[in-house]
N, C-alpha and C positions, 0 to 999 in steps of 0.2 A: 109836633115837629120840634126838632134840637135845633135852637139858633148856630149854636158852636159847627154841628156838622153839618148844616147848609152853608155856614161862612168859607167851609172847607171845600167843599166842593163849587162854590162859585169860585174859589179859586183855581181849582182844576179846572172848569170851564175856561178861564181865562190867560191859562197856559196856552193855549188852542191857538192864540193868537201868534203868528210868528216874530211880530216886532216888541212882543211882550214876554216872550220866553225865557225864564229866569229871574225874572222881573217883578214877580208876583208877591203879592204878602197877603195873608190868610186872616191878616185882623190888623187894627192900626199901629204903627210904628213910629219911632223917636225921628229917625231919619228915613231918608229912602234915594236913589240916584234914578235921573228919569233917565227913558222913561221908565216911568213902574206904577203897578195896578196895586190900590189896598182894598182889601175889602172893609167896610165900617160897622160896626157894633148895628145891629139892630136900633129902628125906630121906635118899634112898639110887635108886638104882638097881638092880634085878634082874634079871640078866641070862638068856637063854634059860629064861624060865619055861615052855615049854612044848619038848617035845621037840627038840633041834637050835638052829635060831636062829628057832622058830615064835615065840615074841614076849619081848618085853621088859614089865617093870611098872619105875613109877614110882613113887615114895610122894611125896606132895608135899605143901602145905597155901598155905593165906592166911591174913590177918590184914584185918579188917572193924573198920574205926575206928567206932565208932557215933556216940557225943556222951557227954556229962556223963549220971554213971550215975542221979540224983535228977530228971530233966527227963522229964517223960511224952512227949514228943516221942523221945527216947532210946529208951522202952516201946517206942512206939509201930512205931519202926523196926527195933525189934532182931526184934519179931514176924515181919514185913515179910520178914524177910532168913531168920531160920528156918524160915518155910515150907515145905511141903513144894513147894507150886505157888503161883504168880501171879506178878503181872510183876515183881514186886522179891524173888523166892525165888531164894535163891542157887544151891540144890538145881534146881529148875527151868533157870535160866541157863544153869549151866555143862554139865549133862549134857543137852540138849536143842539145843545151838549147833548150827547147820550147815555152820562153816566150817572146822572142824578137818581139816588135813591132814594135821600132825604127830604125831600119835595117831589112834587106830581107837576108846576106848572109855574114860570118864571117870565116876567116880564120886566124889559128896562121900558120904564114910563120917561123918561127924560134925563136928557145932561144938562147941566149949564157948569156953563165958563169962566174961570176968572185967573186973574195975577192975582197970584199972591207969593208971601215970605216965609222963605224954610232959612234958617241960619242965615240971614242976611242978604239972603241973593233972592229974586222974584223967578217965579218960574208961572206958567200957564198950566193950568190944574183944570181940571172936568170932573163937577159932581155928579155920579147918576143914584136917580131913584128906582128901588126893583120893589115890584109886588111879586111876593110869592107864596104860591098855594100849596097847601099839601092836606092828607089827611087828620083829621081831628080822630083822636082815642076814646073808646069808651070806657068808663072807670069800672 
């Protein structure tokens, strides 16, 4: 599996979302205006997780810029995105996409939440951790 083009297409998955649409960034960035979805560099890599070269995991995550953590609009959206299902559940999006070629099998294992500081100002941010499977090659 290509980390680069799995980072890519969990961004296309994340297009999907309608309160996310244009909002997306495909790997990490200097700035960003919420809300907006990044995807983050790979964890690690595992290789031949299953017997031989039967498949590889990925451990990877994102970062979900929300808004100003005092603003009910912020509530409102962080809900939105924790979901387990609807159209702005991020859990929904990304493990339900049907365009994935670069992996076989995607899981968001968890968010968590915090305030934090981009250029001076706090904004409410959500980390998610993704496992994801795909085929291992044979050399």
């Amino acid at each position: 599996m290509n980390p680069y083009l799995i980072m890519g297409e969990i961004a296309d998955a994340a297009e999907a979302m309608p309160r996310l649409v244009g909002r997306v960034h495909r790997q990490p960035v200097g700035t960003a205006v919420p809300p907006a979805f990044i995807v983050l560099y790979p964890e690690d890599v595992v290789f031949d997780a299953t017997h031989g070269r039967g498949s590889d995991v990925v451990n990877g995550g994102f970062v979900v810029l929300i808004g100003k953590p005092f603003e009910r609009s912020t509530a409102e959206l962080l809900g939105e995105l924790a979901a387990g299902d609807g159209e702005n559940s991020i859990k929904q999006a990304l493990e339900t996409y049907g365009g994935y070629t670069a992996l076989d099998e995607l899981v968001v294992k968890s968010i968590q939440f915090d305030v934090v500081s981009l250029g001076g100002v706090e904004y409410m941010t959500g980390v998610g951790t993704l496992e994801i499977i795909g085929e291992g090659k044979s050399t």
